[in-house]
N, C-alpha and C positions, 0 to 999 in steps of 0.2 A: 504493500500500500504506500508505505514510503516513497518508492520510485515511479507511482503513477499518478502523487500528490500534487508534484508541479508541474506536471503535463496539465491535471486537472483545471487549477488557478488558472493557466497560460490560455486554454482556450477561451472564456467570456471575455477576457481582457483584449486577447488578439481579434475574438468577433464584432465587440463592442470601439476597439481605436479604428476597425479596416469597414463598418458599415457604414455608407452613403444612406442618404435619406431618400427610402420608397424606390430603391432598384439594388433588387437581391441579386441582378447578373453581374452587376458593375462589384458584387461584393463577392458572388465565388469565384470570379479572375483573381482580384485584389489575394482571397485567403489562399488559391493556391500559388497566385505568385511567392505568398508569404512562407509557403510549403516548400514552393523552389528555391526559395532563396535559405532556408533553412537547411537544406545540404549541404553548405559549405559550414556550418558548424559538427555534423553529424560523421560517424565515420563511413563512409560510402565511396567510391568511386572516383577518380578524380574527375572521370568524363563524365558520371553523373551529377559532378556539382556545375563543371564548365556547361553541362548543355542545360540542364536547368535554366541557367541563368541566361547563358545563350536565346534560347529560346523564348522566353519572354521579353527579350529584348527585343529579338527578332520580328514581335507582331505587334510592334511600335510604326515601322517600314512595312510593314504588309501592306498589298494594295486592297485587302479586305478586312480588315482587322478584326469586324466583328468576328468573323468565320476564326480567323486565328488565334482572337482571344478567348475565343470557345473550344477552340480545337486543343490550346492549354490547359483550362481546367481538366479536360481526358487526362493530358499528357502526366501532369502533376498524381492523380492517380495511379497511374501505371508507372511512376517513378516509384511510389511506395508500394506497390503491389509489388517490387523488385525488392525493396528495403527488406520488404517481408520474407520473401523468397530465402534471400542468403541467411535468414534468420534458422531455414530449415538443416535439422541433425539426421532426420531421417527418412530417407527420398522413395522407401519402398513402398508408403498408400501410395504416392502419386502416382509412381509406374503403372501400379495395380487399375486404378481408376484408368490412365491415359490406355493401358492396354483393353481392357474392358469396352472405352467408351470407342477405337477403334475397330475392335470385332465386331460393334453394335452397327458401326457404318459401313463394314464390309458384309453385314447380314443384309442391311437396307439393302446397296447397292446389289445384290443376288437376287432380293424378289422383283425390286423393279426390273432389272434385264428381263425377269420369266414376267414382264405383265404382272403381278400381282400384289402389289402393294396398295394395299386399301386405307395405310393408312396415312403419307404424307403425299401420295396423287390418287387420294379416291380411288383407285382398281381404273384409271385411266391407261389407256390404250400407249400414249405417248408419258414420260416422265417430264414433268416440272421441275421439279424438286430432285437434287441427286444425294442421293445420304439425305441428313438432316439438315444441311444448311444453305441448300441453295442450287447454281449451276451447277455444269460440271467440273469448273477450273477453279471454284470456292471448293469443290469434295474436295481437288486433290490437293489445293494447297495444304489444307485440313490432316489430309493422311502423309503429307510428305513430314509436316512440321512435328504430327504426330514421331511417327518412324524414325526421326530422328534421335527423339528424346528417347526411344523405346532403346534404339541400337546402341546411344551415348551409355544407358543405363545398363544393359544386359550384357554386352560388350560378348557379343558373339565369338566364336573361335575363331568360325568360318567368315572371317571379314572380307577376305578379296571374294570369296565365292558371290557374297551379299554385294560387293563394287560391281561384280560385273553383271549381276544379273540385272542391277539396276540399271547400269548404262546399255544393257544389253534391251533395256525395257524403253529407257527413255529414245534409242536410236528405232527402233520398230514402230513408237507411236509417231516420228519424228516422220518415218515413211508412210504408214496409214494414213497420217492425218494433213499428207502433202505440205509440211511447216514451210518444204522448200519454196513450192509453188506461191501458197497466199502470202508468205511474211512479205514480199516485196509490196503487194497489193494490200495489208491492212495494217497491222503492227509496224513495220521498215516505216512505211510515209508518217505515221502517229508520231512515232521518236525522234524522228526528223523534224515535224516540228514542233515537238517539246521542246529541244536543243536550240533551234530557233527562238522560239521566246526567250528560254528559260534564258540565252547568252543578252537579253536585253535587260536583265535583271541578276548578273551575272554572281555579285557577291553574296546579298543576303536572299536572293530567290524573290519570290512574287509575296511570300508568307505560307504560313504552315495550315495546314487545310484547305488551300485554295485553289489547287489544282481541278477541283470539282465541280466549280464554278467557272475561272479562268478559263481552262482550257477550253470546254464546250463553246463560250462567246467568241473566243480569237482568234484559235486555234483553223485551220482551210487546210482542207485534202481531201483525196479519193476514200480512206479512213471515215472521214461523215457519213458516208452510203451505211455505214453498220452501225448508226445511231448515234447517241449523246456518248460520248467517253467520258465516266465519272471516274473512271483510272486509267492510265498509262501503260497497264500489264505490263507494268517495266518498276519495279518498286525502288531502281537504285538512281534509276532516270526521275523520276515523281519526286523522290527525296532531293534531288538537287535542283528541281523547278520550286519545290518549294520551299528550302533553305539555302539554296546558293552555293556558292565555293566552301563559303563558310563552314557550313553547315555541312557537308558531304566531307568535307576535312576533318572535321569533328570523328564525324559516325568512320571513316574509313579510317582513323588514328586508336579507333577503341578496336576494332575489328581487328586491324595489323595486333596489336599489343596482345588480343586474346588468343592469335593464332600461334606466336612465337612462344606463349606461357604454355598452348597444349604440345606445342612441337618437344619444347625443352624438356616436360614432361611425359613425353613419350605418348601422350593421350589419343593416339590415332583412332580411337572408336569415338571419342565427342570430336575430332575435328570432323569425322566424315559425315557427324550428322549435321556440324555446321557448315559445311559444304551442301549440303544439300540442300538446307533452307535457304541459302546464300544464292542457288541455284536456280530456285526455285523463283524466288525474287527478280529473277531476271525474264521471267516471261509469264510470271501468274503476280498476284497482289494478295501476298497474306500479309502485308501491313494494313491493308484496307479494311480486313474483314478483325471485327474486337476477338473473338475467340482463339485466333489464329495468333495474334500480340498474345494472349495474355502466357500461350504456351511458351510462346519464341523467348518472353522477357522470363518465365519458372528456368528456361532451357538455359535462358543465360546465366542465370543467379548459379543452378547445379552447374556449371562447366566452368564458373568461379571459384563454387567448391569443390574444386577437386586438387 
């Protein structure tokens, strides 16, 4: 009780000096800014305290701000939901659960192929819904980010047999589903001009959430023909439209630094699942979808501790 005495005190006092009068949104930016900036006292990260802060800065120069000073109160969550994370000693519910909740999506995805899933497409003829959460390129980012954390934790014997059967997986959908043919005609022109805009906003981006707005208004290409783009299927391209040089420096300085602590440490079963998710980012959007964050940020905290 001691040690949760002056947390106690702290909070009326921090609600009552950071609330404006009659606008409670201007007051949860304000308290998680106040959450962000509170990591440089706390022991965490170093890149957790620079982008914290980074990042609120950042949606000062947004050319949406509201969008990005909204899109911070998420982020400041999902800062502590990492705080929390490294706080764990023992990581085997969560395997359990992660493993669990992915056989439940590879049961889904079984009835729908036979037609008969009654219950997230009605025993519809055609699939809406793939698994539980959506298209088909939300399942897989879903099971890649999954499969990750499963291989980091289990840390198979058979690791190259698991390398190659994956690249042996990813090169056969890459033929089936003709990547060669459409990427020049949908995705190739999208990123082109992403890179276009994003170099007339080159340092600090457009601001952070704002790609989903932005891009749809500005954005001109054969790419429009397949609708509104509310992402980039490019999650490392969308991060530097909407934080900039800056900002992509940041996130690929934390990256580098995590890759060389698993190398040193021999850890070659979590770097391959963070290669995967890394990978994965590069042509699907599991920063877009929350579910998909909230594993990638559990994934990071375990590959922390190790």
């Amino acid at each position: 009780m001691n040690k949760i005495l002056p947390y106690l005190i702290a909070i009326p006092l921090v609600a009552l000096a950071l609330l404006p009068p009659n606008n409670y949104w201007i007051w949860a930016v304000l308290l998680s800014a106040c959450l962000g900036f509170y990591t440089l006292f706390i022991k965490v990260d170093l890149f957790i305290k620079i982008f914290s802060v980074f990042a609120f800065l950042n949606c000062f120069f947004s050319a949406a701000p509201h969008i990005s000073f909204s899109n911070y109160i998420w982020f400041a969550g999902f800062v502590y939901f990492y705080i929390l994370c490294t706080k764990i000693k023992n990581w085997k519910p969560i395997y359990n659960i992660l493993l669990t909740v992915f056989i439940l999506q590879l049961f889904l995805v079984c009835v729908q192929v036979l037609n008969i899933d009654a219950l997230m497409n009605f025993g519809r003829k055609s699939n809406i819904i793939y698994g539980s959460v959506g298209n088909s390129m939300q399942l897989k980012s879903l099971l890649i980010v999954i499969g990750a954390f499963l291989i980091a934790y289990r840390k198979p014997r058979r690791l190259k047999l698991i390398i190659i059967s994956l690249v042996s997986v990813v090169l056969i959908y890459a033929i089936l589903c003709r990547v060669i043919y459409w990427f020049p005609l949908v995705r190739g022109p999208a990123w082109q001009e992403a890179l276009r805009l994003s170099f007339q906003h080159p340092f600090l981006g457009w601001g952070i959430g704002t790609f989903k707005e932005i891009f749809p208004a500005l954005g001109k290409g054969v790419f429009a023909q397949e609708g509104i783009w509310r992402n980039l299927h490019n999650d490392w391209l969308q991060l530097f439209f909407e934080t900039g040089l800056l900002g992509i420096t940041l996130i690929a300085g934390f990256i580098l630094s995590l890759i060389i602590k698993l190398l040193r440490t021999d850890n070659i079963h979590c770097l391959v699942g963070l290669v995967m998710i890394m990978a994965s980012m590069c042509y699907y959007f599991p920063l877009n979808q929350p579910h998909c964050i909230l594993i990638m940020i559990m994934f990071l905290a375990y590959m922390k501790s190790q």
